[in-house]
C-alpha positions, 0 to 999 in steps of 0.5 A: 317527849316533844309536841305542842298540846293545844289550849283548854278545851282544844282537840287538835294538840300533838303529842309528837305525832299522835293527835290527842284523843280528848272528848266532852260532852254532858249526859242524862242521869237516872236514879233507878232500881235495877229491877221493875219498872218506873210506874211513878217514879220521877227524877229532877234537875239531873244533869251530868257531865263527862270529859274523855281523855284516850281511855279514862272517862271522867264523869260528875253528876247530880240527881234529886228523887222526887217520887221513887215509883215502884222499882225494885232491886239494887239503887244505881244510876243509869246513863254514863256515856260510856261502857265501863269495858276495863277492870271495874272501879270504886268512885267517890260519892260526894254528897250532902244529902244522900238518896239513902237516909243514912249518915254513913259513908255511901260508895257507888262502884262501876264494874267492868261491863256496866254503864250504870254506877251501883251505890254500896254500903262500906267498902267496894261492892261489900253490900248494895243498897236496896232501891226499897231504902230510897227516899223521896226528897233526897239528892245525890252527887258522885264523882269518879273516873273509869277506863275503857278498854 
């Protein structure tokens, strides 16, 4: 393979003679319920970031509950500044106090089709946690990457 990649942060490096296709940018996440409306619910010092390299996005992210409001079915996360149009994907969930009060492993999965992640119990979308096991006062971080087509 021949060509200069540009420096960090740079968009004008080469790859023989195809321009690198490199993004960043932050974005804004929510931690609803997929049903229902917000009524009282509020979220602080959410704050996200992304970089997007050709297909693969790469995405961090950080919200804290302070009131769950009155939303109802599965607990995710709205947002993501991209569509998650390839096959989906299981993320990690790193975090020190969960939304959930639980002690047991939280996963959050994006399948294809979606901008928003899903927080799940166990394995890849075994079962969803419910927006009613939400606890207010808790935070959560995730971390992951997924493809577009």
């Amino acid at each position: 393979m021949s060509g200069i990649i540009g420096g960090a942060g740079s968009k004008s490096g080469v790859i023989g003679e195809t321009e690198l296709d490199y993004e960043t940018g932050t974005w804004t996440p929510a931690i609803v319920g997929s049903q229902g409306s917000a009524g009282t619910w509020s979220n602080a010092g959410q704050e996200g970031d992304y970089i997007k390299i050709g297909k693969i996005v790469y995405f961090s992210m950080y919200a804290y509950v302070t009131n769950a409001g009155s939303y109802s079915g599965t607990a995710q996360i709205n947002g993501l500044p991209y569509a998650c149009t390839g096959f989906g994907n299981q993320v990690a969930c790193s975090t020190s106090a969960y939304p959930f009060n639980v002690t047991t492993n939280v996963g959050a999965t994006i399948l294809g089709g979606q901008s928003f992640v899903r927080f799940s119990k166990g394995a890849y979308n075994e079962t969803n946690y419910q927006w009613s096991e939400v606890v207010n006062g808790h935070s959560t971080s995730v971390a992951g990457c997924y493809h577009l087509a």
